[in-house]
N, C-alpha and C positions, 0 to 999 in steps of 0.2 A: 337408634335415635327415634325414640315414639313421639305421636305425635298428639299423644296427652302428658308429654313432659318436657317442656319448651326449656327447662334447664338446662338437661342431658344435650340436646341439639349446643346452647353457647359456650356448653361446656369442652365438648369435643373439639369440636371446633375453634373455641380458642388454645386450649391444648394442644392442638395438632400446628396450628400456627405458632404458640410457644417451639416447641418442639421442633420443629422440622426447620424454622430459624437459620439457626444455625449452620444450618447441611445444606442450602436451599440451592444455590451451586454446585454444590456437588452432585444433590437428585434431581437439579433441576426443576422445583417445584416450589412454588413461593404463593403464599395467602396471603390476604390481603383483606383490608378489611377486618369486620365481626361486627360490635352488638354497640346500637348506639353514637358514644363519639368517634368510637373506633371506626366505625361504617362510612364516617364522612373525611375520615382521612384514605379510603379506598384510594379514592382519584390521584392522589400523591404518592402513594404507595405503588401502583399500580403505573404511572410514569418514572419512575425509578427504577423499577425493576425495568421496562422499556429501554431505558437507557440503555442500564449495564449489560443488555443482551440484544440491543439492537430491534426490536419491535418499533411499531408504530403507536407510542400510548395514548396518541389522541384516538387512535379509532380502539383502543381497550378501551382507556375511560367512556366513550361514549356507549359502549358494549355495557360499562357497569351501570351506567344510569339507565339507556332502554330496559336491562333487565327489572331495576327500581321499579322505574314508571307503569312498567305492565304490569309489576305484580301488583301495585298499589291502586292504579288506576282504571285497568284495561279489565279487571276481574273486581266486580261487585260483590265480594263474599262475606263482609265482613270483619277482616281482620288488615290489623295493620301491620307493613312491613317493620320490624326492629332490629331485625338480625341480618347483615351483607355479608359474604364471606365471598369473595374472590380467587379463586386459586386458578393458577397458570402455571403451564407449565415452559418450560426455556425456549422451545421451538412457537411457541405461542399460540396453543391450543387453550383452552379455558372450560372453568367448571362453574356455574354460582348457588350457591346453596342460600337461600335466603328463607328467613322466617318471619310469620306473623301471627299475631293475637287478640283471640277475640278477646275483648275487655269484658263484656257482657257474661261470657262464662268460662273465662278462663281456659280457654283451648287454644292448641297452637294447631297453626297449619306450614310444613314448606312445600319451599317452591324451588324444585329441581333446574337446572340449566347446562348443559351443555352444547360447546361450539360444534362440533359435528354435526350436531342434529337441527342448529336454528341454521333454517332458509333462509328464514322472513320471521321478525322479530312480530308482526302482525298476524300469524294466523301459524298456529301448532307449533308455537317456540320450544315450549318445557320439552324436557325431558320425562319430567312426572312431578305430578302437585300431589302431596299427599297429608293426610287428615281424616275425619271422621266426618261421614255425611251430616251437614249440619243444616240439610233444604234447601232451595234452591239457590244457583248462584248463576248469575249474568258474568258469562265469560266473552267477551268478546274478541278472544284473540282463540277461541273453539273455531277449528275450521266450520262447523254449521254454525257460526256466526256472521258469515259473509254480509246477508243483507241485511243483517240490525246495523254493523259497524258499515258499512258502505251509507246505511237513511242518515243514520249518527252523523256521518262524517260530511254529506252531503247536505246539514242543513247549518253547517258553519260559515260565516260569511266567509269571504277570501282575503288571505292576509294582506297586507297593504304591499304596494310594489316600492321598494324605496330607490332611490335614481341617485345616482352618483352625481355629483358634481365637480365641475374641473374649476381648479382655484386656479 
């Protein structure tokens, strides 16, 4: 899957998710997700299989959005996320391969993920981002990011406290 041919990546990847389909019970492995509209039916996708195997898919789904939001957000690179692909596997470990594009010159970049390796969805999640040096990029979830995302973070007001009321 290079990562000056953003095809290849939607390509496989939606393949492998045609593909493995059908067997996904049997190998224990289900994708989820891919490119676009398909991306935003993850969260649905991804609470079903929960279901039928007993997981927790509100804390998957929110696994699949952190991983979104950081790659889109938390890394200044450039490029936009278009491609989700979710895979999980029965005991409920997890992979996400996600891609994005620079529009400017046509280059893809992804963005590796795996559950074993995320501590902390804040600082050294990936697995591996990979792509063609394209200058520089404001990662803030670079563990030598600390004190940019900590000034960052500490010059947000504070959310409002909302108070329960008894009827």
């Amino acid at each position: 899957m290079d990562w000056h041919s953003s095809g290849i990546t939607t390509s496989v990847m939606g393949a492998l998710k045609r593909g493995l389909a059908p067997r996904a019970d049997e190998l224990g492995i289900y994708i989820c997700g891919g490119r676009g509209r398909h991306s935003r039916r993850t969260p649905d996708e991804l609470r079903i299989v929960a279901d039928r195997k007993s997981l927790d898919g509100d804390v998957l789904v929110r696994n699949s959005r952190l991983t979104a939001r950081v790659d889109n957000n938390a890394i200044a690179d450039g490029f936009q996320i278009y491609l989700h692909t979710f895979i999980l596997s029965a005991d409920g470990e997890w992979a996400v391969v996600q891609q994005g594009m620079n529009t400017s010159n046509r280059m893809a970049r992804r963005y590796h993920w795996h559950s074993a390796n995320v501590k902390d969805f804040t600082s050294e999640p990936h697995t591996a981002i990979v792509g063609e040096h394209q200058g520089a990029i404001m990662n803030l979830v670079d563990g030598q990011a600390r004190e940019a995302r900590d000034a960052l973070l500490s010059i947000l007001p504070p959310l409002p406290t909302v108070m329960a009321t008894a009827t």
